[in-house]
N, C-alpha and C positions, 0 to 999 in steps of 0.2 A: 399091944401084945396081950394076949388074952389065954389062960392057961382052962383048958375042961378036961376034965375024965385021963389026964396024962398026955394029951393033946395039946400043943401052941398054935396060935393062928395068928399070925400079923397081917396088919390092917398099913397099906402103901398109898397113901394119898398124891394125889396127883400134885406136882410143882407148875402152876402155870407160866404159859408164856405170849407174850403180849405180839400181836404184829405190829412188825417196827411202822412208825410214823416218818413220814419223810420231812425234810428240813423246811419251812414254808417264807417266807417276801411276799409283805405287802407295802401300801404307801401309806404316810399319815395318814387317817381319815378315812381310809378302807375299812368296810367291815368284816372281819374274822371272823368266818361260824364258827356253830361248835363243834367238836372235834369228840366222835364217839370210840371211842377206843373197843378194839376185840383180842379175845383170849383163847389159847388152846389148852387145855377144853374151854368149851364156855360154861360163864358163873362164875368169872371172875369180878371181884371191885377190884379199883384201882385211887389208888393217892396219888396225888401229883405236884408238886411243888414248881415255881417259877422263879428265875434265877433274876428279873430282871423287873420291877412291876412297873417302868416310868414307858413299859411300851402298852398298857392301858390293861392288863393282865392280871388278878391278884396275885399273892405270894403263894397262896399253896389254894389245894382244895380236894375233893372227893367227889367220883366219877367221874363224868364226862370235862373238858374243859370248856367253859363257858363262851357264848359267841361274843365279841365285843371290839369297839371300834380301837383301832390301832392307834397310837399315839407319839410323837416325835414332836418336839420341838426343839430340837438343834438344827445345828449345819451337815452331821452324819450320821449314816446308817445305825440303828441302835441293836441289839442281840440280847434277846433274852434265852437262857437253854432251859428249858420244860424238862424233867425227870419224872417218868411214870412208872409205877411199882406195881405188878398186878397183884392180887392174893387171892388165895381157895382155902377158907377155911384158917387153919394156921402153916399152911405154905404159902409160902412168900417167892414170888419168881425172881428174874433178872428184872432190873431195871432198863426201860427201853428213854433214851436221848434224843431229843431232836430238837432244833433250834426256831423261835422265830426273828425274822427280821423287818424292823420297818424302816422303811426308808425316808429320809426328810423332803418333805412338797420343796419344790427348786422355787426360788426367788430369782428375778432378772432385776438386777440391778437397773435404776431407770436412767434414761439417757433424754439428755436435753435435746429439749425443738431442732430441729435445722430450717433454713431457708436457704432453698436455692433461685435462682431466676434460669430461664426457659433457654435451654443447650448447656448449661451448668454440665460439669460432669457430677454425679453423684455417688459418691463412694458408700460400698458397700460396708454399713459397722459393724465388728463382730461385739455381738453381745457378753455379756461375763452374768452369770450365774450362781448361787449360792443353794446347794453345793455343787464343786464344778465339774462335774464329772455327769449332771444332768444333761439332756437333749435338747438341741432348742433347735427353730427352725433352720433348715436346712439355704444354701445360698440361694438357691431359687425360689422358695419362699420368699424370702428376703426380698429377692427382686422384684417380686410379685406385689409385693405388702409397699414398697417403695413407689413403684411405678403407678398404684392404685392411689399412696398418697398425693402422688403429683399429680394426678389428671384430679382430684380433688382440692387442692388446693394452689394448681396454677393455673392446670388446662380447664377445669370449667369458668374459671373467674374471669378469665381471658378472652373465652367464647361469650359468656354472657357481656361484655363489656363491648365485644366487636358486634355485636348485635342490637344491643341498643344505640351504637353511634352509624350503624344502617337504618335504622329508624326514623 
């Protein structure tokens, strides 16, 4: 506020506001860019804080947030929430929220050798994974991966053996 000659004139600064970020998922070991934030008007800085730092994130920082590889080492999804402030000056906007998520590299529990002999039936095993809600090959993969084992390790041993006793 500023008073001349009987005259007041005030001065209305602008409150910025940040475009929301949307909620992002990645896997361990992914790398997160960095993530440039914008403001209306533009000229804004922005604070940011990180609710969560075991997903490879600092705790807080200013500007931009930095690009950096994702981190998990559990069994589940981990959630950190990001909180960005923008400001102009000494207005200070809404704060804008968005989450990131990483998710844990799936482990296949290992499964011991089999041996079959030649017209065996061989049954198809369902694998177990950690964590279990991961993907793993589908049954015909499976049967694919099984039937490729066995012409490796019964049908060509077989054939080479009846070929040297043609010999």
């Amino acid at each position: 506020m500023h008073r001349s000659g009987g005259k007041l004139s005030i001065t209305v600064n602008p409150t910025p506001v940040i475009t929301p970020e949307v909620d992002l998922v990645f896997c361990a070991g992914a790398a997160v860019p960095i993530n440039d934030f914008v403001s209306t008007p533009a000229g804004a800085t922005f604070a940011w804080t990180n609710s969560n730092t075991t997903i490879g994130l600092a705790a807080s920082g200013a500007g931009s947030v930095p690009a950096f590889t994702a981190t998990n080492a559990t069994a589940a999804a981990i959630v950190a929430t990001i909180t960005v402030t923008p400001t102009i000056g000494t207005c200070v906007g809404t704060p804008d929220v968005y989450t990131i998520t990483v998710n844990p590299l799936p482990v296949i529990t290992p499964e011991a050798d089999l041996v079959f002999c030649a017209g065996d039936a061989v049954p198809i095993n369902a694998f177990v994974s950690t964590p279990a809600e991961q993907p793993l090959p589908g049954p015909i993969q499976i049967q694919q991966l099984a039937l490729q084992r066995a012409e490796q390790e019964v049908f060509l041993p077989l054939q080479q053996r009846m070929q040297r006793q043609l010999q």
